[in-house]
C-alpha positions as CSV (number, residue, x, y, z in Angstrom):
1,X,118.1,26.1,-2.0
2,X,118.8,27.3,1.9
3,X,118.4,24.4,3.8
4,X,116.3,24.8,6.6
5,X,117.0,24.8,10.4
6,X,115.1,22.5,12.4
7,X,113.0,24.5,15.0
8,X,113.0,24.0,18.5
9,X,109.8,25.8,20.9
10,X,111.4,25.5,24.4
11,X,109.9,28.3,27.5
12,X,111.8,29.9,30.0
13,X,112.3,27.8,33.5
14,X,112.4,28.5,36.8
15,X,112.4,25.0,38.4
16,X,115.7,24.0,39.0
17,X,118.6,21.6,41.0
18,X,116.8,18.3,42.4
19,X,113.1,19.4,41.6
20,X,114.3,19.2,37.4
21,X,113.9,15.3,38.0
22,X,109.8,16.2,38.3
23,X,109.9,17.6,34.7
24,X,111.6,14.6,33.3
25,X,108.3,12.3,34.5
26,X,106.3,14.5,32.4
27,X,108.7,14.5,29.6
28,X,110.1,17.9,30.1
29,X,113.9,18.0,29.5
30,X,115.7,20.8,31.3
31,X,118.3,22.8,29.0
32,X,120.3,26.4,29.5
33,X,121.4,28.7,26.9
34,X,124.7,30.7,27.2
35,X,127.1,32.4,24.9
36,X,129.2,35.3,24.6
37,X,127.8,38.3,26.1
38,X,124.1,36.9,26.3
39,X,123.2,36.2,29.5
40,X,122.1,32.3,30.4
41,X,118.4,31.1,30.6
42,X,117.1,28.1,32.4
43,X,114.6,26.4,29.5
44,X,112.6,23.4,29.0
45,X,112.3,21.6,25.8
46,X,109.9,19.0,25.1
47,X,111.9,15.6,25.5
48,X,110.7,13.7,22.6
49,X,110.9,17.0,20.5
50,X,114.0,17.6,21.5
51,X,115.6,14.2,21.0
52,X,114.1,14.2,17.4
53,X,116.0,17.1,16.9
54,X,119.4,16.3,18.7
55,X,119.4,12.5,16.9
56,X,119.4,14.8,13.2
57,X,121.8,17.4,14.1
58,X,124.2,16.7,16.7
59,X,126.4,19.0,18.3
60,X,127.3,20.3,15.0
61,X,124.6,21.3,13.2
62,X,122.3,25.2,13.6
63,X,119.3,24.8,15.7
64,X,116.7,27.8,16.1
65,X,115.0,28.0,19.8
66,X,111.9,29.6,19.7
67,X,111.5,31.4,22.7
68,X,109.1,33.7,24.0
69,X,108.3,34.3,19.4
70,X,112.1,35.3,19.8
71,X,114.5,32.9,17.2
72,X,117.5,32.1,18.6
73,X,120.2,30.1,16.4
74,X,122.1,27.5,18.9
75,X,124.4,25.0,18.6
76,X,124.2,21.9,21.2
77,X,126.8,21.7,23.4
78,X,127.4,19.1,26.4
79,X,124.9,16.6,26.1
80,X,124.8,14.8,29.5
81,X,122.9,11.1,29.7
82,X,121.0,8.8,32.1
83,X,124.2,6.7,33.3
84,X,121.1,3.4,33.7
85,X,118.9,4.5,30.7
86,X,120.9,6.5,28.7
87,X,118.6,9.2,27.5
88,X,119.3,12.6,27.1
89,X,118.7,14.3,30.6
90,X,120.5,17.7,29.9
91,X,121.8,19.9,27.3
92,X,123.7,23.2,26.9
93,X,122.2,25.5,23.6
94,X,125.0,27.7,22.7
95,X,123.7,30.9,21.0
96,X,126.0,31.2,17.9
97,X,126.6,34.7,15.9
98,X,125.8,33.6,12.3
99,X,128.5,35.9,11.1
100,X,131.3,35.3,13.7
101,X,133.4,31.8,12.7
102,X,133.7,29.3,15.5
103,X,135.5,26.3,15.9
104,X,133.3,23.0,16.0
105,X,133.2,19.3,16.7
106,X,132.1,17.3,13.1
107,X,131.5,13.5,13.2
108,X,133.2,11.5,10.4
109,X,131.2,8.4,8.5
110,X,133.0,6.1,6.6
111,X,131.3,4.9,3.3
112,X,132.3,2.6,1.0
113,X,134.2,-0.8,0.9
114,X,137.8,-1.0,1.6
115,X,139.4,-3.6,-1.1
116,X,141.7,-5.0,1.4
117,X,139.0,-5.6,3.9
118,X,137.4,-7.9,1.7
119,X,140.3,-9.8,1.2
120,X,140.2,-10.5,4.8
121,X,142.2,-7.9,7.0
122,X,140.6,-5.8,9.2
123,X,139.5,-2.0,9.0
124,X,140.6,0.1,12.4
125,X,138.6,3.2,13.2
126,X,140.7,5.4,15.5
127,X,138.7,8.8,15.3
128,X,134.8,9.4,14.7
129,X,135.4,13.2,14.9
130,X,137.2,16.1,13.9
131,X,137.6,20.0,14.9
132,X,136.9,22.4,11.7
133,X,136.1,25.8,12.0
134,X,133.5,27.9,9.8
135,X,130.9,30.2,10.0
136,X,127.7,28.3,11.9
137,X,125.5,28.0,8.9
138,X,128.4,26.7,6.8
139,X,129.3,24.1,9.3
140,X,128.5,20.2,8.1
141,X,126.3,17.9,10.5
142,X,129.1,15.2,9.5
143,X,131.6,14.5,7.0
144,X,131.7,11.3,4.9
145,X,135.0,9.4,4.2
146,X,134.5,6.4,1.2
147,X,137.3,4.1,2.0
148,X,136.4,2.3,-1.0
149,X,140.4,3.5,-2.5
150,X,142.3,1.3,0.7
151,X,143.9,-1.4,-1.0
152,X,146.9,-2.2,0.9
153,X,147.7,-3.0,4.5
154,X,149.5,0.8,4.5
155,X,146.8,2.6,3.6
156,X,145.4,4.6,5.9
157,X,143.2,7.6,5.8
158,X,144.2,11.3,7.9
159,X,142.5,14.3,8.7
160,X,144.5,15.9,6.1
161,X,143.4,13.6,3.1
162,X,139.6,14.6,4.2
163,X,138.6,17.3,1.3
164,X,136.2,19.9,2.9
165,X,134.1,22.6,1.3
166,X,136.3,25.8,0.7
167,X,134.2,27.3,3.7
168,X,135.3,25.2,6.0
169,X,138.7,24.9,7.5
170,X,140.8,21.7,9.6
171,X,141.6,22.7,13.0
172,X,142.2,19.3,14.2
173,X,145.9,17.7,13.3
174,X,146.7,16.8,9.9
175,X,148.1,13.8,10.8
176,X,145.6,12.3,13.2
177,X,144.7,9.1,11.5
178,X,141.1,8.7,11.1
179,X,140.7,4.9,10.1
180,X,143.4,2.2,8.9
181,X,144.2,-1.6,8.2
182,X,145.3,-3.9,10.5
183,X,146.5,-8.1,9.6
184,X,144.2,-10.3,12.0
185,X,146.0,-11.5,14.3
186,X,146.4,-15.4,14.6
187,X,145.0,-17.1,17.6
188,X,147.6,-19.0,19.2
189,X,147.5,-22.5,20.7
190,X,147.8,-23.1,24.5
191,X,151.1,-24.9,25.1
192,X,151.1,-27.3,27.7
193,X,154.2,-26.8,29.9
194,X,156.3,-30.0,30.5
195,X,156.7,-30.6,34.7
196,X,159.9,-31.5,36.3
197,X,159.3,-34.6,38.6
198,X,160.5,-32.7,41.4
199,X,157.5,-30.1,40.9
200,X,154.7,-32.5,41.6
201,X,153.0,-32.3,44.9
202,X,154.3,-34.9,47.2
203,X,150.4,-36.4,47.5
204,X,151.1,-37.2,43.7
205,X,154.3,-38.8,43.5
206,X,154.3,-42.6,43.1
207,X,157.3,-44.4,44.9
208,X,159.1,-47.0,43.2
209,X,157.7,-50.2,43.0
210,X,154.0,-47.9,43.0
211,X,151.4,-48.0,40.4
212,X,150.4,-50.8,37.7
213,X,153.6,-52.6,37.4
214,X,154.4,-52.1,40.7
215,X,151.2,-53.5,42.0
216,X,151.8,-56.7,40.2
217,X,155.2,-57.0,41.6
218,X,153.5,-57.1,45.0
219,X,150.6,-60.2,43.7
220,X,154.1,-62.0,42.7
221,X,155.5,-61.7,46.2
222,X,152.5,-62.6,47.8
């Protein structure tokens, strides 16, 4: 069964700069599509459409614009945020030729349970994405790694040891680790360092003679 590609209704725009912060009160999102050899628009999209859409797919997986009853398959590209709120403010659609391959960002998910985590180390995530390149229909919205085979503290899981769909190719390194195993480290105690006599403050140096004992040599002269 061909899955199907989520559908996006966005309209040409002619608002833009400053006066785009005016469409985002009334839950307009401004966007542009570009590619090779088609000539950018200026859209709007419907935010809460929109970030329906961009939450499911990502930057990796075919969107069709429908503009103007014209369907265009895009790819999200450059997703810019609120640096307060966070939301989605601004995004680039790149129009994608559905037979041309293209190189592509993928998120990775690790699944599973990792033995020697249970046993009390600690799993180490060092990259939630890798570059693959396929044709845009054949690309995968993520890739899922099950961890549940690292048993010892040198295990570690690469790019290389991911198995994709023959359609799909690595572009990223071989060797870029993806996730390992790390010991936890042991906390250590504070050591209190031992003062030379010499290094205390004159205002808390007792004289000879000073302090209890010497106090009650002083009551026995008296």
């Amino acid at each position: 069964m061909t899955h199907q590609r989520p559908q996006l209704e966005v309209t040409k725009r002619e608002i833009t700069g400053r006066k785009v912060k005016h469409l985002r009160k009334d839950g307009i999102t401004p966007a542009g599509i570009y590619g090779n050899g088609y000539d950018s628009i200026s859209i709007s999209v419907n935010t809460r459409q929109l970030d329906k859409i961009y939450d499911e797919v990502g930057e990796s997986g075919l969107v069709d614009l429908m503009l103007e009853g014209t369907k265009i398959p895009v790819l999200f590209r450059n997703a810019q945020y609120h640096p307060v709120g966070g939301n989605l403010i601004h995004v680039d659609c790149f129009k994608v030729n559905l037979k041309e391959k293209i190189v592509a960002t993928v998120p990775v998910e690790l699944i599973g349970e990792a033995p020697i985590v249970k046993a009390g180390n600690i799993l180490v995530p060092v990259a939630s994405e890798i570059e693959v390149e396929a044709l845009p229909a054949d690309l995968p919205e993520k890739i899922e790694i099950d961890i549940s085979n690292m048993e010892t503290l040198e295990a570690m899981i690469t790019a290389g040891d991911i198995k994709l769909d023959e359609k799909v190719e690595l572009k990223s390194s071989a060797d870029l680790v993806i996730v390992k195993v790390e010991e936890p480290k042991e906390e250590e105690e504070p050591v209190a360092e031992e003062v030379a006599p010499g290094d205390v403050p004159a205002t808390e140096q007792k004289a000879p003679g000073e302090g209890e004992e010497g106090e009650e040599k002083k009551e026995e002269e008296k």
